[in-house]
C-alpha positions as a printed NumPy array, in Angstrom:
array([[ 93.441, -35.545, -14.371],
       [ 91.923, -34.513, -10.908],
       [ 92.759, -32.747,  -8.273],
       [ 92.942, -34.533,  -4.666],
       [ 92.582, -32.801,  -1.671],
       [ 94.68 , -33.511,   1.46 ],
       [ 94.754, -32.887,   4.642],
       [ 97.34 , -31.448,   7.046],
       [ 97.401, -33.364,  10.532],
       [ 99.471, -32.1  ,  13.313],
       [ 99.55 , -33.905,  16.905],
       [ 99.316, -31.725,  19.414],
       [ 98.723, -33.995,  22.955],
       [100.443, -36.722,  23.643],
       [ 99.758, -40.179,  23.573],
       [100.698, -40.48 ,  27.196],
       [ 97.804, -42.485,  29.417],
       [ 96.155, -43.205,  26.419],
       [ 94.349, -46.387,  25.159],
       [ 96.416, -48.531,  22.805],
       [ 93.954, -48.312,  20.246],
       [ 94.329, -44.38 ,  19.902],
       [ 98.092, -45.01 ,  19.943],
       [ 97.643, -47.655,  17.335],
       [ 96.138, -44.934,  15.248],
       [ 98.971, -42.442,  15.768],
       [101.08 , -44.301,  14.199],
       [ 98.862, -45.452,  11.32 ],
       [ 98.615, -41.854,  10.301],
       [102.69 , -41.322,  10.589],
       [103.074, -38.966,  14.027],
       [105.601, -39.653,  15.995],
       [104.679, -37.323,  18.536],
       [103.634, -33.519,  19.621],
       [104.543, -31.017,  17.079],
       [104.551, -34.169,  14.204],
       [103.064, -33.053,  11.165],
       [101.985, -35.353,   8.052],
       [100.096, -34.456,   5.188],
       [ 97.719, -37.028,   3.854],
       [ 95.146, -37.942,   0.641],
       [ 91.568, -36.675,   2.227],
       [ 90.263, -40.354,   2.254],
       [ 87.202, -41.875,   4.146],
       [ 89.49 , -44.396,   6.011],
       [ 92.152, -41.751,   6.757],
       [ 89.24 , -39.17 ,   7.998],
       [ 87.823, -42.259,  10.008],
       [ 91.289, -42.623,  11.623],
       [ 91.004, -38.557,  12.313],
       [ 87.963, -39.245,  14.093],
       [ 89.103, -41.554,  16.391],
       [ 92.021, -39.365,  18.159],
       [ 90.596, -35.935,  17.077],
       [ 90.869, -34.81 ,  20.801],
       [ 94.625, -35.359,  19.952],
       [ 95.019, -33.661,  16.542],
       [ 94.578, -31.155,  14.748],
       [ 93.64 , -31.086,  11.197],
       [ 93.033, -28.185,   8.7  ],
       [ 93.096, -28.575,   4.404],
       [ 96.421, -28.398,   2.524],
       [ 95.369, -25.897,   0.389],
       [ 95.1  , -23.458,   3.867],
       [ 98.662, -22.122,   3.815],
       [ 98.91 , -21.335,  -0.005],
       [ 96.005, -18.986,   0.421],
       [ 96.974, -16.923,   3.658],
       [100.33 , -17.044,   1.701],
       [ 98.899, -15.286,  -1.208],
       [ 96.968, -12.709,   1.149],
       [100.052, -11.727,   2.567],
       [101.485, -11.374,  -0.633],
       [ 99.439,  -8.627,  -1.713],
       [100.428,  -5.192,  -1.418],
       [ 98.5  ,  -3.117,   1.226],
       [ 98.356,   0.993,   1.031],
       [ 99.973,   1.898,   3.939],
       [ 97.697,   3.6  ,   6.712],
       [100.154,   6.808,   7.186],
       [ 99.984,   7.988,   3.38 ],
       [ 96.962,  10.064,   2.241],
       [ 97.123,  10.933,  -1.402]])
C-alpha cells in the first residue's frame, strides 16, 4: 500500500474583483473564502488548479505540521542550568 501525499491549501485574498474563471476554481478546490482551509490528494489536475489562483492561496505539504509538531515535542536543556 502507498503513501499519498497531500497538500494543505488555505485562501488567503479574496475572490472579490476577480475573473470568474479564478472564482470557478475556488470553489473546485472547496474554499469558501479567506481563512478556508482544505486538504487535498497532491494530484496534477488539483496542482494545475493551484496554479491558476496561486496569487490567492497558499499551499504548503500535509506532512508540514506533524514535523514542527514533533520538534516542539522534544525536550530542550534549558539555557539557565549549567551542570
Amino acid at each position: 500500500m502507498s503513501v499519498e501525499s497531500h497538500l494543505v491549501i488555505r485562501q488567503v485574498k479574496s475572490e472579490n474583483g476577480r475573473p470568474w474563471q479564478q472564482r470557478l476554481v475556488l470553489k473546485g478546490l472547496g474554499l469558501r473564502g479567506c481563512g478556508s482551509q482544505v486538504t487535498l490528494l497532491n494530484q496534477r489536475a488539483i496542482r494545475g488548479m493551484v496554479r491558476k489562483v496561486l496569487h490567492l492561496v497558499e499551499v504548503r505539504g500535509a506532512e508540514e505540521p506533524e514535523a514542527q509538531a514533533a520538534a516542539k515535542r522534544t525536550p530542550r536543556a534549558s539555557k539557565g542550568s549549567k551542570s
